[in-house]
C-alpha positions in Angstrom: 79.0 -90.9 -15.1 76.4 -88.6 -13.7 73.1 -90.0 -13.4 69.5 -88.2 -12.5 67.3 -89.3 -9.7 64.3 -90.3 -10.7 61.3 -89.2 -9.3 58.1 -90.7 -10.7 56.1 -88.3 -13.1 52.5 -88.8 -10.7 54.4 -87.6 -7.7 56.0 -84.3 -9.8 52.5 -83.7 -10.9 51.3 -83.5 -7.5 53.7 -81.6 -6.5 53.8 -79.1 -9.1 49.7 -79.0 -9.4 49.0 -78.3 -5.8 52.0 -75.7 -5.7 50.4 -74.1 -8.2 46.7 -73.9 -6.4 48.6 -72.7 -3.2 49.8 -69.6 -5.0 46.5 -68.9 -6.5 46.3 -70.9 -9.7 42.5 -72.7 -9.8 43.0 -75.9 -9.6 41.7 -77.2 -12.8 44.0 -74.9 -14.4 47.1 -75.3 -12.5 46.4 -79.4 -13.8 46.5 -78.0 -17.0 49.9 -76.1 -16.8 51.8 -79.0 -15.1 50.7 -81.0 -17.6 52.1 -79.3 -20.4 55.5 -78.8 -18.6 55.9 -82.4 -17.9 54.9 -83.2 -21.4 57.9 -81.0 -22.6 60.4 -82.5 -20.7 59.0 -86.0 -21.4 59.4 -84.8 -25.8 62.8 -84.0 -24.7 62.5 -79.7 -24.8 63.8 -79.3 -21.2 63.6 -75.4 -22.0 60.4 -75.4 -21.8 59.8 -78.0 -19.3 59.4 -78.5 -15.5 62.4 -76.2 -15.0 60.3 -73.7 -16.0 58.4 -74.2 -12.8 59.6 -71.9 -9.8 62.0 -69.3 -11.7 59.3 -68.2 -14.5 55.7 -69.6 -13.0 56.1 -69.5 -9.1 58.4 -66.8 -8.6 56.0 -64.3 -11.4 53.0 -65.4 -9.8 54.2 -64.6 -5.9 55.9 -61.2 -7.6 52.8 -59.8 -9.0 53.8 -60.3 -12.7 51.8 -62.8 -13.2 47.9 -63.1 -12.7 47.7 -66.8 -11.1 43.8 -66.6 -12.2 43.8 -66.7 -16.1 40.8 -64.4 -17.7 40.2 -64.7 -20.8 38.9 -61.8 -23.0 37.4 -62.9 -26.5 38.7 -59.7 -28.3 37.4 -60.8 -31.6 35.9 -63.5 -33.9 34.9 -64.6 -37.5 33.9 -67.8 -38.5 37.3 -69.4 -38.9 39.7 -66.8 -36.7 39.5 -65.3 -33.1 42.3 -63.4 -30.7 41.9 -63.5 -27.3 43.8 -61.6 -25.0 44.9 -63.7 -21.8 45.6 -60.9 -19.5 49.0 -61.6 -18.1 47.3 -65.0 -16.8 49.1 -68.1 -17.4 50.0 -68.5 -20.8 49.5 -72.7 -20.6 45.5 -72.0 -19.8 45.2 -69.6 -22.7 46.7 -71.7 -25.4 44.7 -74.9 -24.1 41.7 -72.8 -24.6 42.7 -71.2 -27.9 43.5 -75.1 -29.2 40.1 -76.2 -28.6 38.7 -73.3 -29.7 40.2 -73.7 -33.0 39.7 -77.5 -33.1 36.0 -76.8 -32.8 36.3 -73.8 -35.8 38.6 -76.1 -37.9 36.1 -79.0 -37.4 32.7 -77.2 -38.9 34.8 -75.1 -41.6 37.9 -77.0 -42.5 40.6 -74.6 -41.5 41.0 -72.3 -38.0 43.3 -70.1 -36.4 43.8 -68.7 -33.0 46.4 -66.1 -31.6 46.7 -65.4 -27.5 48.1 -62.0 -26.3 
């Protein structure tokens, strides 16, 4: 039977959080995006998790398809909507902002809804 090492989930999160701040990420934000990929693989959707990590995030980022340094245009905004446009930054920062964005909306009218592009 195969078995996995195990490799304690503080320790990947270092890792994964300071390789992301030495390619450019800010650190607050690469926290953010190693975060969320741990949290998939710890709900069990490994396709989006920490393999996700050098192939997609590293690699894009040292390639130039990726902006390490997320900007976030608000493109536009009523009450209960808004669309912001995330300028080929990482796509974990933008829907983290987006979320509370429309947690705060949602909380003062009932309803919200956010898109990234």
């Amino acid at each position: 039977m195969e078995t996995r090492p195990y490799i304690p989930w503080k320790l990947v999160g270092d890792f994964m959080t300071d390789t992301f701040a030495a390619v450019g990420v800010p650190r607050r934000d690469a926290k953010i995006c190693a975060d969320v990929l741990m949290e998939s693989d710890r709900r069990g959707i490994e396709s989006h998790g920490c393999n996700r990590f050098k192939p997609i995030y590293i690699d894009r980022i040292n390639d130039g398809i990726q902006n390490p340094v997320t900007k976030i245009d608000l493109l536009k905004e009523t009450a209960t909507t808004a669309v912001l446009d995330a300028n080929d930054g990482m796509g974990m920062v933008a829907s983290h902002r987006a979320m509370k964005i429309a947690i705060e909306k949602a909380k003062k009218y009932g309803m919200a809804m956010v898109t990234v592009r």
